[in-house]
C-alpha positions as CSV (number, residue, x, y, z in Angstrom):
1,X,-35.5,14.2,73.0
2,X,-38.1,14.5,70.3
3,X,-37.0,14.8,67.0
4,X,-39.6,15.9,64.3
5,X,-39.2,15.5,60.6
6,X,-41.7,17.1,57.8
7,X,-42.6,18.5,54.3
8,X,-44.5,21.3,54.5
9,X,-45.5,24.2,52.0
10,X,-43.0,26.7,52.3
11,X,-45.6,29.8,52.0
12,X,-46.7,31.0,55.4
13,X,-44.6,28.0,57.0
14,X,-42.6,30.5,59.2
15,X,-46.2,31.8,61.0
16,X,-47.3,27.7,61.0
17,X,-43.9,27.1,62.7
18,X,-44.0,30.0,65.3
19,X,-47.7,29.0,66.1
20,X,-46.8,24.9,66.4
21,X,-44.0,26.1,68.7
22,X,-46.2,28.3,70.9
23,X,-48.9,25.4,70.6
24,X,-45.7,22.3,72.1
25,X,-44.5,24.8,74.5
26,X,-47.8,25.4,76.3
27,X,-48.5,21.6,76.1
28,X,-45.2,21.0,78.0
29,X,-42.9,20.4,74.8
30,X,-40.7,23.6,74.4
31,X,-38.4,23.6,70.8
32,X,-35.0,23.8,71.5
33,X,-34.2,24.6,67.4
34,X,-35.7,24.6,64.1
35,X,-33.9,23.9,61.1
36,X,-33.7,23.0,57.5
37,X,-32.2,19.5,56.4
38,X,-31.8,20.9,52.8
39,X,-29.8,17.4,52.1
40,X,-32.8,15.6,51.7
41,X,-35.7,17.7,50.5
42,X,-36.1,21.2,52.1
43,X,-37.1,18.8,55.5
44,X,-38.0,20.8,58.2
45,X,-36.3,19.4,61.8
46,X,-38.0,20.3,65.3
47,X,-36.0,19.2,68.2
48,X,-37.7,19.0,71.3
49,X,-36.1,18.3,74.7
50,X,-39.0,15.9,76.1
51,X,-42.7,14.9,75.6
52,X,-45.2,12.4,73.9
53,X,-44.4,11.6,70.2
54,X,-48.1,10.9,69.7
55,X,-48.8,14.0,71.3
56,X,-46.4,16.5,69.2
57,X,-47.7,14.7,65.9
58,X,-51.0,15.4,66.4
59,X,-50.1,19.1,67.8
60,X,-47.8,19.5,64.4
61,X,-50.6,18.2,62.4
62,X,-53.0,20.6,64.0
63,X,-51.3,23.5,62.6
64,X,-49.4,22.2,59.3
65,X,-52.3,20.1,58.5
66,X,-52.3,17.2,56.3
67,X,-48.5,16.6,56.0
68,X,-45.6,14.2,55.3
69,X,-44.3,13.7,59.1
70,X,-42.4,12.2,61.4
71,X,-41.9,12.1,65.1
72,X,-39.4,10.2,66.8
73,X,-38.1,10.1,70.5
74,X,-34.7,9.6,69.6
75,X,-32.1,10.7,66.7
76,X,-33.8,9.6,63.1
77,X,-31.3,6.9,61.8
78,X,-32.2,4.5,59.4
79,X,-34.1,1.2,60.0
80,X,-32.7,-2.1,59.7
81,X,-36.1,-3.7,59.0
82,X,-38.8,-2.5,57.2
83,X,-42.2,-3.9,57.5
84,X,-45.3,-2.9,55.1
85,X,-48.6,-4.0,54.6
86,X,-49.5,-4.3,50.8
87,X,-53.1,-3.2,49.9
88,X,-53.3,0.8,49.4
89,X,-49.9,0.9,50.8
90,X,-47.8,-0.4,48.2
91,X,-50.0,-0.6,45.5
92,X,-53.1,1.2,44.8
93,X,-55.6,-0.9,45.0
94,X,-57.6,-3.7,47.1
95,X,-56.9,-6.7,45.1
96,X,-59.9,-8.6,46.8
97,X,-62.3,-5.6,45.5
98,X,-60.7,-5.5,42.2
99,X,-61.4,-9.6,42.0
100,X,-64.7,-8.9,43.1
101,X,-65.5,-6.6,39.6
102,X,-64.5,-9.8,37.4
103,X,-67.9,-11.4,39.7
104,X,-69.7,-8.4,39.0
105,X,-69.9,-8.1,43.0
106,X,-67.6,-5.0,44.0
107,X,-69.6,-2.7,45.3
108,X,-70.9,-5.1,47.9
109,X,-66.9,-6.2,48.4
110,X,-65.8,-3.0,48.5
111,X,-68.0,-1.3,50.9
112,X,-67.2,-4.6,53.4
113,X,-63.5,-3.9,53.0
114,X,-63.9,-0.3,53.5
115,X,-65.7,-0.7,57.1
116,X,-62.9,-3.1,58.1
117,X,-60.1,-1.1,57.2
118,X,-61.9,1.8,59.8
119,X,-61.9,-0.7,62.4
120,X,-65.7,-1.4,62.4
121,X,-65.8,-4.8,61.2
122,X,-64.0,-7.5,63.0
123,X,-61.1,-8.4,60.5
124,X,-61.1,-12.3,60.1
125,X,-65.3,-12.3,59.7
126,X,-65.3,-9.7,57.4
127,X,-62.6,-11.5,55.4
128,X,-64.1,-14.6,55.1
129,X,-67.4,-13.0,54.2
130,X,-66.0,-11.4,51.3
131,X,-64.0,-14.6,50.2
132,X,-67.3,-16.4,50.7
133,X,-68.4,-14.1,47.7
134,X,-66.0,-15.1,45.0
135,X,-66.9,-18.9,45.2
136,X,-66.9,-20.2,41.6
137,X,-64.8,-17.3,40.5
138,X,-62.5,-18.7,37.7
139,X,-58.7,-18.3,39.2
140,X,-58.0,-17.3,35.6
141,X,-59.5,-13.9,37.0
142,X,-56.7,-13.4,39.3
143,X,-53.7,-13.1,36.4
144,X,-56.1,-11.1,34.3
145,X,-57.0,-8.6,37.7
146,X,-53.2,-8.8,38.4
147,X,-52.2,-7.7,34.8
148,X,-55.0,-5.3,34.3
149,X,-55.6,-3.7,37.6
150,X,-52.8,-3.8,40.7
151,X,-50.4,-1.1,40.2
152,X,-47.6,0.0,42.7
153,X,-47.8,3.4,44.4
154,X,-45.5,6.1,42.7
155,X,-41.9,5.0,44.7
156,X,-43.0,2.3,46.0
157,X,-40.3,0.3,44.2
158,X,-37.6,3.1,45.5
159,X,-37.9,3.1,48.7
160,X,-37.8,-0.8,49.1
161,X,-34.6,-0.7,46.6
162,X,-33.0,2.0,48.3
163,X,-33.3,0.9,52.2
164,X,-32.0,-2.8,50.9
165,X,-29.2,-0.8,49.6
166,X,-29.0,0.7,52.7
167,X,-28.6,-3.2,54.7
168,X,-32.6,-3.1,55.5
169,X,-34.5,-6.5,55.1
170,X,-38.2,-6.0,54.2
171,X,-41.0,-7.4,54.7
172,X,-44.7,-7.4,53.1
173,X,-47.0,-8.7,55.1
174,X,-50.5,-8.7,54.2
175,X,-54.2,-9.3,55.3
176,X,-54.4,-10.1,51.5
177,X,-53.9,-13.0,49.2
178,X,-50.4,-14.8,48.5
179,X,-51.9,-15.1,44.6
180,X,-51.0,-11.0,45.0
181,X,-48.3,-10.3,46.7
182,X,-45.9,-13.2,45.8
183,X,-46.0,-11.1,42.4
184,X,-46.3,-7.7,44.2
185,X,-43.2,-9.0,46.1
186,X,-41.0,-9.9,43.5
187,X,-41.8,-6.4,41.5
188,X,-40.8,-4.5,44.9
189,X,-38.3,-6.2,45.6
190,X,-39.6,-7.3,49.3
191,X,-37.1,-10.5,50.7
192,X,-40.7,-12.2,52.8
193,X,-43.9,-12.3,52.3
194,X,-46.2,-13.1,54.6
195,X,-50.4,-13.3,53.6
196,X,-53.5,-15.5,53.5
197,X,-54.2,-17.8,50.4
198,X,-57.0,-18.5,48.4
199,X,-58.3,-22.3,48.2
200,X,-58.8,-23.6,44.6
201,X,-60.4,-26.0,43.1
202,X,-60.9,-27.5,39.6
203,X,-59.5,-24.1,38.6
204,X,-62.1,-22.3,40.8
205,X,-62.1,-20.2,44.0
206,X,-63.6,-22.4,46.1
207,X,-65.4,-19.3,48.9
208,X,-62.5,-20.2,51.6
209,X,-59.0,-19.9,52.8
210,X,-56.7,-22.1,53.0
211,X,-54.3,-22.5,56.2
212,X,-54.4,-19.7,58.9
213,X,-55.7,-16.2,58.8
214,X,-53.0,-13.3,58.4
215,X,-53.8,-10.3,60.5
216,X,-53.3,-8.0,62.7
217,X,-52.1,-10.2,65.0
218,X,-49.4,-11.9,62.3
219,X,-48.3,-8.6,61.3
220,X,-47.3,-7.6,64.9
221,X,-45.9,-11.1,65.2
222,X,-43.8,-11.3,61.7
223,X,-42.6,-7.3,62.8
224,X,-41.6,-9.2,66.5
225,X,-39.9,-11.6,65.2
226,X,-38.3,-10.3,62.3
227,X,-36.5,-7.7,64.9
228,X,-35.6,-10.3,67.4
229,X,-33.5,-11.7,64.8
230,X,-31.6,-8.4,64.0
231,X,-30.4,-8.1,67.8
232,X,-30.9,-5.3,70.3
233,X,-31.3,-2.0,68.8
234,X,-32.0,-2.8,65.6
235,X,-34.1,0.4,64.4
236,X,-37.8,-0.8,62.3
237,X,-40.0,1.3,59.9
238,X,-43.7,-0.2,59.0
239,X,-46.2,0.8,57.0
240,X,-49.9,0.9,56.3
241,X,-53.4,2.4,56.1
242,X,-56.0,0.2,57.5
243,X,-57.0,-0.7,61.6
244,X,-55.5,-4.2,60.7
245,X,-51.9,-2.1,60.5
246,X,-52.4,-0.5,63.8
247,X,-50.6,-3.4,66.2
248,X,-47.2,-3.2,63.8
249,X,-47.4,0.9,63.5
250,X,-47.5,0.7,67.2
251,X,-44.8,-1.0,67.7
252,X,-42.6,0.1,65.0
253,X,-39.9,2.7,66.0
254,X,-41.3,5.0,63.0
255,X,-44.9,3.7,62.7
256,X,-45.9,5.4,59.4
257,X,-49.9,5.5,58.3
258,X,-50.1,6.0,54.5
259,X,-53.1,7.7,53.2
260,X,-54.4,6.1,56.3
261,X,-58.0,5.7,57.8
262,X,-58.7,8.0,60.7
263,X,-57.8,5.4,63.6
264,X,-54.3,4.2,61.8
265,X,-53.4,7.9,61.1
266,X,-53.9,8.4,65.1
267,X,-52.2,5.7,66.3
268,X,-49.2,6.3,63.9
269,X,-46.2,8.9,65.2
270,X,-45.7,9.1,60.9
271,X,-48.1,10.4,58.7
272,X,-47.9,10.3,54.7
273,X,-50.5,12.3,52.9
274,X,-48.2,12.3,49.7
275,X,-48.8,10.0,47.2
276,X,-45.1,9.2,46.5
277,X,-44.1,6.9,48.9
278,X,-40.2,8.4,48.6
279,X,-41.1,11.2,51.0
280,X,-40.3,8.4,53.3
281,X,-36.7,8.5,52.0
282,X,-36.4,12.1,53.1
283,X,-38.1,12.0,56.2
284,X,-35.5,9.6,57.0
285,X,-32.9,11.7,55.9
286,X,-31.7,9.7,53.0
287,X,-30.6,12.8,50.5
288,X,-31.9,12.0,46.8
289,X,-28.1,10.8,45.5
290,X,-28.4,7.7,47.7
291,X,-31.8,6.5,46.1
292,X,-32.0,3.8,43.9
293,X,-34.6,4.5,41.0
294,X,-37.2,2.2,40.5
């Protein structure tokens, strides 16, 4: 059973539905019902007896276009781990761009990061190249880019809140900097962080990392283990934007691309093109009572 959650425009959404339907039946995925989950946000529920998740999302997304979605191959319940990356996810920004301005060297930072987060730059080479940049960069900059600059999403704070309310342990784990999201962290309310760190110096970036490289290949490994440790069955939500994200989407149970470059947004059976990360909440079927404000 497929079971598809989204938040769509209610003008014309009865002649998108019947045309979707049309659209999953001739592709092998008949809808066996339709209905309104009014408990959470006017969410709109497609049951379908059998098919590719991957498949139906892109279908639905074909003719609801840019959506809040989700597609699951079992009954929606809510995840006992949640797993997020940081940058444009849970807060607005790219902290290492937004460093890069106090250099005077963002433009050349951000168009590096940019080409990495599409999957066209190899992720550790591109990271170190741009960490390379801020050598001699006060560390002073960091707490003024921090104080001045990084912002959290609207409900970012929200949904972590309200799915530790709900017995979920979360997770940020980032291709970023611990000088970030230790802070980031502790705003949220994550319970780990996981991330790369800056080497310093006589108070001075010194162009490299210290310790091991966080990427894609840590965040599929924190999202591993983290669920091993809940036992079988234990459901997982994760969260990002960039091709880094794509190994942890993947193997999430609701793999969710926020705002996502093209190749995350395919690989993901979740799409958020909302700004307000709460649309999560109701996708999951959490009704508004149950959330803890930020």
């Amino acid at each position: 059973m497929l079971i598809a959650r989204l938040i769509a425009e209610a003008t014309g959404l009865e002649t998108r539905l019947d045309a979707a339907s049309k659209a999953l039946e001739e592709a092998g995925m008949p809808v066996a019902a339709a209905t309104m989950l009014d408990f959470c946000g006017d969410v709109l529920q497609i049951s379908v007896p059998h098919g590719d998740r991957k498949q139906a999302a892109a279908i639905l997304a074909g003719h609801f276009g840019d959506i809040d979605m989700l597609v699951a191959d079992h009954d929606i319940e809510i995840p006992r781990l949640f797993v997020s990356d940081m940058d444009s996810t849970m807060i607005g920004q790219e902290c290492i761009d937004e460093l890069a301005d106090f250099a005077g060297i963002k433009e050349k930072v951000a168009d590096i990061t940019e080409r990495a987060m599409r999957g066209e730059l190899e992720f550790e080479s591109a990271l170190r190249e741009r960490v390379g940049l801020l050598e001699g960069l006060g560390e002073r900059a960091i707490d003024n880019c921090l104080a001045e600059r990084i912002a959290p999403v609207p409900g970012a704070r929200t949904l972590v809140q309200t799915l530790k309310a709900k017995g979920c342990r979360t997770v940020l784990v980032t291709g970023g900097f611990h000088h970030f999201a230790d802070r980031v962290a502790e705003q949220l309310g994550f319970e780990r962080v996981v991330g790369n760190r800056l080497a310093v110096a006589n108070g001075q970036l010194t162009g490299q990392l210290a310790g091991p490289v966080s990427d894609a290949s840590t965040k599929l490994a924190t999202l591993v283990e983290e669920r091993a440790s809940l036992g079988e069955g234990a459901r997982v939500l994760a969260t990002g934007d960039g091709a880094n994200d794509i190994p942890m989407i993947e193997a999430a149970d609701y793999g969710i691309a926020y705002r996502a470059k093209p190749k995350a947004r395919d690989a993901a059976n979740g799409r958020i093109a909302s700004e307000d990360l709460t649309v999560i909440l109701s996708l999951l079927g959490i009704p508004r009572s149950d959330w803890v404000e930020g």
